[in-house]
C-alpha atoms as an extended CHARMM CRD file, in Angstrom:
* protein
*
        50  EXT
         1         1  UNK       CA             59.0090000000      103.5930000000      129.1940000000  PROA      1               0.0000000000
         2         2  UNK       CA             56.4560000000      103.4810000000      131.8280000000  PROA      2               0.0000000000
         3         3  UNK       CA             52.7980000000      102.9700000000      131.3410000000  PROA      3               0.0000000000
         4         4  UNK       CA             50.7350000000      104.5540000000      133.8400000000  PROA      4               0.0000000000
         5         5  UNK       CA             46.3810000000      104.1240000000      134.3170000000  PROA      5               0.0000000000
         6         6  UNK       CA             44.8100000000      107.3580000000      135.1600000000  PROA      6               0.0000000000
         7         7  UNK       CA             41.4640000000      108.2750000000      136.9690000000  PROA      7               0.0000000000
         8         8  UNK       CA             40.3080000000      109.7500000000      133.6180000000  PROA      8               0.0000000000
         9         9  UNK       CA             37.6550000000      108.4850000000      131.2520000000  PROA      9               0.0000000000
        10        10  UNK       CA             39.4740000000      109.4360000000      127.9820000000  PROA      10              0.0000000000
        11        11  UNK       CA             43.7300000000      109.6880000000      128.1480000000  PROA      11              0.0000000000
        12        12  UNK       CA             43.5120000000      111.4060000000      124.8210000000  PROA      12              0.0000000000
        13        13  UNK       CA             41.5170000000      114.0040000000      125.9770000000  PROA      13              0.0000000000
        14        14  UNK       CA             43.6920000000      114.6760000000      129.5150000000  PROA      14              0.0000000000
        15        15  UNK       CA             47.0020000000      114.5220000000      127.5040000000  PROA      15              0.0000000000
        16        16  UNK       CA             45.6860000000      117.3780000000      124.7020000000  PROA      16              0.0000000000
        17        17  UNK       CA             45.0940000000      119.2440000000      127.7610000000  PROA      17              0.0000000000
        18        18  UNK       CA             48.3990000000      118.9910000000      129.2940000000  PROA      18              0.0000000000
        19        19  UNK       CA             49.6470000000      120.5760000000      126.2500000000  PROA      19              0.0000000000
        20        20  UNK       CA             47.8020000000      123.3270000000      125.8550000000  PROA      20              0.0000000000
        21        21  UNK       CA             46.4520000000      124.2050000000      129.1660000000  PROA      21              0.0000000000
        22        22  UNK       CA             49.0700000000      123.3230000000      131.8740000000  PROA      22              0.0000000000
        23        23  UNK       CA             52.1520000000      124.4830000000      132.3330000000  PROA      23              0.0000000000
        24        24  UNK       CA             54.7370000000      124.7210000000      135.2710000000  PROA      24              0.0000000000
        25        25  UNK       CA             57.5990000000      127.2390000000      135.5630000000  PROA      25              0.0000000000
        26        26  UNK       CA             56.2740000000      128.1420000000      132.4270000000  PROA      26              0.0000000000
        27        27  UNK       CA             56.8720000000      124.6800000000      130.9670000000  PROA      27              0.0000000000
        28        28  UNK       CA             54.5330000000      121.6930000000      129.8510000000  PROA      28              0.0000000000
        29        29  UNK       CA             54.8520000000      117.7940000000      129.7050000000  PROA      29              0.0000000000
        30        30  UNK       CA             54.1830000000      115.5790000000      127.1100000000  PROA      30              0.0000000000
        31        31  UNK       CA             52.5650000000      111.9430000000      127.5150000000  PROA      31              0.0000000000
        32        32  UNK       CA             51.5820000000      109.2470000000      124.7570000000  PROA      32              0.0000000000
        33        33  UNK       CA             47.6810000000      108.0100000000      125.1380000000  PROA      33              0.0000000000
        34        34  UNK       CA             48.2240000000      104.4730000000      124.8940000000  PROA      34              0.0000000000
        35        35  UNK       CA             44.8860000000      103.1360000000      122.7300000000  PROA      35              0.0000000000
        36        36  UNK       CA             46.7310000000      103.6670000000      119.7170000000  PROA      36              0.0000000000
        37        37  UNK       CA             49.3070000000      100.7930000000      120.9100000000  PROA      37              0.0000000000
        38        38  UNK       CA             46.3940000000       98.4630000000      121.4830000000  PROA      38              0.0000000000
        39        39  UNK       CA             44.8180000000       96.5380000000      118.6960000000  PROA      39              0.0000000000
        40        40  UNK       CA             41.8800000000       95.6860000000      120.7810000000  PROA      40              0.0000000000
        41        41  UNK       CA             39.5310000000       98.7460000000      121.0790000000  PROA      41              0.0000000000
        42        42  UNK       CA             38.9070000000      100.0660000000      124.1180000000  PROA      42              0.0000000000
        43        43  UNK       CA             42.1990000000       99.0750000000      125.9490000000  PROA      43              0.0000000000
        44        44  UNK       CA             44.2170000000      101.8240000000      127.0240000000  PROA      44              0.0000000000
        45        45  UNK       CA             42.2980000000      104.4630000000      127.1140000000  PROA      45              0.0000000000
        46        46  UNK       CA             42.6890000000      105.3840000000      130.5290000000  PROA      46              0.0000000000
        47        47  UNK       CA             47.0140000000      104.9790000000      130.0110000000  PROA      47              0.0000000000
        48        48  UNK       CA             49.4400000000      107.0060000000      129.2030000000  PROA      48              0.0000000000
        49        49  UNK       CA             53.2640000000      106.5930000000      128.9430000000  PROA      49              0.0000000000
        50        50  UNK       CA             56.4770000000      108.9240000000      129.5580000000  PROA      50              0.0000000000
């Protein structure tokens, strides 16, 4: 597994989007926002993983 920062203020928000927005060759990806693997608020919430 591979956690990656983004250039986004809210991971959550950008991965919901990849879901139902984006898609390539008609297909879409699927990330984990991290903050939920944190138990300090606040961290991770510009990370996803894959």
């Amino acid at each position: 597994m591979e956690i990656v920062k983004l250039p986004v203020k809210d991971a959550e928000d950008f991965v919901k989007w990849l879901l139902t927005d984006f898609t390539v060759n008609n297909e879409t990806v699927m990330l984990a926002p991290e903050a939920g693997f944190y138990a300090t608020e606040g961290l991770g919430v510009d990370e996803v993983s894959a």
